[in-house]
N, C-alpha and C positions, 0 to 999 in steps of 0.2 A: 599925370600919366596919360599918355595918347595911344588910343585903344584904335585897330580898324574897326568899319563896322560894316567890313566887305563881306558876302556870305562866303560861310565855311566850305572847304573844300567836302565831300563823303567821307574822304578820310581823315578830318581832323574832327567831323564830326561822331564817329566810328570811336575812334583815339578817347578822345574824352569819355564819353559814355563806358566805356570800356576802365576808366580810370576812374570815376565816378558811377556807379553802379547804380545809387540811389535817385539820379535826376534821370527822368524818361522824356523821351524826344514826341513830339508832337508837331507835327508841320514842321513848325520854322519856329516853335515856342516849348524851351525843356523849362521843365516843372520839376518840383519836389515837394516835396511835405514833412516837416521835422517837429517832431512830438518831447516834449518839454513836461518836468515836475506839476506843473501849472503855469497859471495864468503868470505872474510876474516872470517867472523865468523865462515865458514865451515873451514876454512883454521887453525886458531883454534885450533879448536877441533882434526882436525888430528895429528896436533904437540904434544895437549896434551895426545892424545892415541898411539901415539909414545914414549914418557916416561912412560906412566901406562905400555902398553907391555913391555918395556925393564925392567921396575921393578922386573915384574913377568917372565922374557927372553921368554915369551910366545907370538908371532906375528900376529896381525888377515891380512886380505889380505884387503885391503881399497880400494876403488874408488869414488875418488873426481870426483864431474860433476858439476860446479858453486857453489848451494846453498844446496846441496847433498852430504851427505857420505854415501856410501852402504858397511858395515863391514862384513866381513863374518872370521869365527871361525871353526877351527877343529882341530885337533891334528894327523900331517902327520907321527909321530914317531910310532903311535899304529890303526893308519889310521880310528879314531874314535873320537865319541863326548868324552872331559873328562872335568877332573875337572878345566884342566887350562883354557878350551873354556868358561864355565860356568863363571870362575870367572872374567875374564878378562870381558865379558859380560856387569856383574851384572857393573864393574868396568866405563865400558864406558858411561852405564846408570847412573852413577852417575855423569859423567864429563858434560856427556850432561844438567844433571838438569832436 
């Protein structure tokens, strides 16, 4: 899959956040943090948003803390939000359920 990693327009940045409620924008880097039964379940979820990233060769930066994944997204090739951050996003929000 070939993702841009042109920066987002305001309003597809707007769009998303708006369709995603739980990720919040920061610069050029949305973040989220998704709370899990414990440690394995979080443990998981991280392996499996380490094959969604590599699917799409697009990497979020992860921080496991027991029952916590905090994921954060940006695109350091064009040092902005794009379309790979959004989809990989949309993508982890889907793994999570």
């Amino acid at each position: 899959m070939t993702l841009s990693d042109a920066p987002l327009s305001d309003d597809a940045r707007t769009a998303f956040l708006e369709q995603h409620p739980d990720w919040q924008l920061h610069g050029e880097t949305i973040s989220r943090t998704f709370v899990f039964e414990d440690f394995s379940e979080a443990l998981g979820f991280v392996v499996r948003c380490g094959i969604a990233a590599e699917v799409v060769d697009h990497h979020p930066d992860i921080d496991i803390r027991w029952n916590k994944v905090a994921i954060a997204l940006t695109t350091h090739s064009s040092q902005a939000l794009s379309e790979k951050d959004t989809t990989v996003a949309t993508r982890l929000d889907e793994i999570a359920g």
